[in-house]
C-alpha positions as CSV (number, residue, x, y, z in Angstrom):
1,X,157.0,-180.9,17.9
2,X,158.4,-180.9,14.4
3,X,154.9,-182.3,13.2
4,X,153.3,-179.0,14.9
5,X,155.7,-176.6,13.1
6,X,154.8,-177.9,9.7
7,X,151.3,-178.3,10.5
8,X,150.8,-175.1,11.2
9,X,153.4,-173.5,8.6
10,X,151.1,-175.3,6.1
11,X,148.1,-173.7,7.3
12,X,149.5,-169.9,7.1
13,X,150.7,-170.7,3.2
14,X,147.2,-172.1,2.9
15,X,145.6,-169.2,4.4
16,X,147.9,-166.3,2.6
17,X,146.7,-168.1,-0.5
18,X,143.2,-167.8,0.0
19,X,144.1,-164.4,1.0
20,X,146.0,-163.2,-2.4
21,X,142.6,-165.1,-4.4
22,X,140.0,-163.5,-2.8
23,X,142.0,-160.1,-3.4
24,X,142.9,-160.9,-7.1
25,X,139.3,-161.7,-7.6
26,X,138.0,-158.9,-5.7
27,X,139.9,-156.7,-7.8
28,X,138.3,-158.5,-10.9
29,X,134.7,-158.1,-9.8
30,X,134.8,-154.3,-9.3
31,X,136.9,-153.5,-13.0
32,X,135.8,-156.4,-14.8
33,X,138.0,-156.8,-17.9
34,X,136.4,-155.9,-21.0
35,X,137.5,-155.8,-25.2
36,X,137.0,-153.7,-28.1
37,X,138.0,-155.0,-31.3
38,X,136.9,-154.0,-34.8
39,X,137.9,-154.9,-38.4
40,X,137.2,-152.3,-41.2
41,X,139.1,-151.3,-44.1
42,X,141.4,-154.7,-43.7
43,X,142.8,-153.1,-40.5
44,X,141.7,-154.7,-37.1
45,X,142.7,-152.7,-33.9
46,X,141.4,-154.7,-30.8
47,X,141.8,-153.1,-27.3
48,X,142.0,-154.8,-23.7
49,X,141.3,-153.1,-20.5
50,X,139.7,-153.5,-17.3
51,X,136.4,-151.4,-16.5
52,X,136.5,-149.7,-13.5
53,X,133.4,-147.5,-11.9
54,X,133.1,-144.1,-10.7
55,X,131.0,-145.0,-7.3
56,X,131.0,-141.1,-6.6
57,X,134.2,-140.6,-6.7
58,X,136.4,-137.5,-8.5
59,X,137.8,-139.0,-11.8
60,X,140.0,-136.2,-12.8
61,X,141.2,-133.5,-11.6
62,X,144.1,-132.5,-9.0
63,X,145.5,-133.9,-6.1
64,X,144.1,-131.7,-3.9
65,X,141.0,-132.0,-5.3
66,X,141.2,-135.9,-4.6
67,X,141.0,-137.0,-7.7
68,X,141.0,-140.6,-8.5
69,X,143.5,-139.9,-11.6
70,X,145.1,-137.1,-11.3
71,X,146.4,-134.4,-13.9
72,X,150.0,-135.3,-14.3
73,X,150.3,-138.9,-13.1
74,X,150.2,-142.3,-14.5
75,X,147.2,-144.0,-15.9
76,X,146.9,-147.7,-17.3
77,X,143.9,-146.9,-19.1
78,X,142.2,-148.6,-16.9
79,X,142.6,-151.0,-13.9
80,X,144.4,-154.3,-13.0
81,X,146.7,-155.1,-16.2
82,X,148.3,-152.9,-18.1
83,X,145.7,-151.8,-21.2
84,X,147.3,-153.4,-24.3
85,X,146.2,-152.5,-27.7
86,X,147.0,-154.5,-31.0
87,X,147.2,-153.7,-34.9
88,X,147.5,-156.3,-37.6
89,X,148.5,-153.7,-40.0
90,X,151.1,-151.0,-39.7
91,X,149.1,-148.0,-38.8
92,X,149.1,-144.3,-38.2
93,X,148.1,-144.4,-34.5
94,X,146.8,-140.7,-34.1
95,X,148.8,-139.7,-37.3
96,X,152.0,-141.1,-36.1
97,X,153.5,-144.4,-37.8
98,X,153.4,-147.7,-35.4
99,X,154.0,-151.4,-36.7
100,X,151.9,-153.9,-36.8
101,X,152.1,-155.7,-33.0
102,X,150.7,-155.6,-29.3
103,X,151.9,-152.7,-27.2
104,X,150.8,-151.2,-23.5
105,X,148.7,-147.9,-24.1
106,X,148.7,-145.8,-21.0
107,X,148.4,-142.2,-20.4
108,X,149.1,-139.1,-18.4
109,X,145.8,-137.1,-17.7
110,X,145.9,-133.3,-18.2
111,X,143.5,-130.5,-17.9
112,X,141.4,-131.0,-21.3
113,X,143.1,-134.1,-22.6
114,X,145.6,-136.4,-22.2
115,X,148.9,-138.0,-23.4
116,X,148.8,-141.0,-24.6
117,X,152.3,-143.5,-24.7
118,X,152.4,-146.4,-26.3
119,X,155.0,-148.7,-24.8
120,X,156.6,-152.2,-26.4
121,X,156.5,-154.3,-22.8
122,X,153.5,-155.9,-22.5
123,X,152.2,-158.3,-19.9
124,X,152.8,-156.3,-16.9
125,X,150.7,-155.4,-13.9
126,X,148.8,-152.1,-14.5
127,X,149.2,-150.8,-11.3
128,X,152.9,-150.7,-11.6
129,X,154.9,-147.8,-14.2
130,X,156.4,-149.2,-17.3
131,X,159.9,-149.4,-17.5
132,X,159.8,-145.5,-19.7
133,X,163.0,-146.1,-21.6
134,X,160.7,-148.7,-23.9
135,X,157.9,-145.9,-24.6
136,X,158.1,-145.3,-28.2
137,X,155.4,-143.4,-29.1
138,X,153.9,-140.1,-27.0
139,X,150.7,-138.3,-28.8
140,X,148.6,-135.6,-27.1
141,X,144.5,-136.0,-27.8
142,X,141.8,-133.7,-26.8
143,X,139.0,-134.8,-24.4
144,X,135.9,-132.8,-24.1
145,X,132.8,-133.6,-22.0
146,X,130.6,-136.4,-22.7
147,X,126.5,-135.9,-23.3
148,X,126.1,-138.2,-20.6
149,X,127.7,-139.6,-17.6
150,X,129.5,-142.8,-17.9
151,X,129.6,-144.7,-14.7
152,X,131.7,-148.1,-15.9
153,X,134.9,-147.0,-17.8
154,X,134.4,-147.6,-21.6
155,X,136.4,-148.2,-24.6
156,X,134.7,-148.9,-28.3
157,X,136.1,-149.1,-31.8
158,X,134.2,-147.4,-34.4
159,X,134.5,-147.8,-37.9
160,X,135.9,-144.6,-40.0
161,X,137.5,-143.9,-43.5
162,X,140.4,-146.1,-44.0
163,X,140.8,-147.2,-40.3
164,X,139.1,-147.5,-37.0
165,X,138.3,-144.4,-33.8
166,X,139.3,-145.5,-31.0
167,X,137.0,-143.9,-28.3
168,X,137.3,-143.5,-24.5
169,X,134.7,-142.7,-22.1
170,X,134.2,-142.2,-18.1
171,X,132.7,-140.3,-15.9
172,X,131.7,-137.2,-17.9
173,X,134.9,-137.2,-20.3
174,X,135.5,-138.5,-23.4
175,X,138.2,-138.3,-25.9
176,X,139.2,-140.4,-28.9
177,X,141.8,-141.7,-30.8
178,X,141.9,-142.5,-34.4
179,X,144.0,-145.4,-36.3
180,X,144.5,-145.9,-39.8
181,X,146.0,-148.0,-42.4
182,X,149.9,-146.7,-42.9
């Protein structure tokens, strides 16, 4: 009887494994995780994020609309993991000092931009809020619509005068972020 119970306690942790895998992986497959980096002007600002798609749905917008992110609420910048950015200089991240260092880059959509935080806990699942009391750094950018439609969720670094643009684009918005040497 004993042998029973342990049998079959084996094979429900073997099967809620499989279970948690295939979901993790799932999740992977749909927002694969993607990287922008750049070096220019001695400053390298690299970016990672997952890449999410817009399979027909709303982007942004308001609740009521449906909205996948809505105005007002908690973004990662992506999916899965938190989006972490790094600088190997100190830098003026949208004109606003930052040291050099990883940090979680998340933001709170609005009607014709967004705020972007920068927070000093990394690591964490994106899904999940930061813990706000280590958010150091809130800056408000712009967005403005794209010239195309950008199904898979896209972040690239472009080379500028003394520093690097970070730039954001999905669905039909875009909106970017420039960093440069302190």
């Amino acid at each position: 009887m004993v042998k029973k119970i342990l049998i079959g306690a084996a094979v429900v942790v073997v099967l809620l494994a499989a279970t948690v895998a295939y979901m993790m992986n799932r999740s992977r497959t749909l927002s694969p995780s993607g990287e922008a980096a750049l070096t220019n002007a001695g400053l390298t600002v690299s970016v990672k994020y997952s890449r999410p798609s817009v399979r027909g749905r709303l982007i942004f917008g308001t609740k009521e609309q449906g909205a996948l992110q809505p105005y007002g609420a908690y973004w990662r910048l992506g999916a899965n993991e938190a989006t972490e950015i790094t600088f190997n200089k100190n830098v003026n991240f949208n004109g606003q000092p930052v040291d050099a260092g990883t940090y979680a880059m998340y933001a709170i959509p609005e009607e014709g931009g967004f705020e972007i935080i920068l927070n000093s806990e990394t690591g964490y699942w994106g899904a999940f809020e930061p813990d706000h009391s280590k958010d150091f750094l809130k800056t408000k950018v712009q967005s403005q619509a794209g010239a195309s439609a950008v199904e898979q969720y896209t972040i690239s670094t472009l080379p500028m005068e003394q520093g690097v643009n970070v730039l954001f684009e999905w669905s039909d918005i875009r909106w970017s972020i420039p960093v440069t040497v302190q």
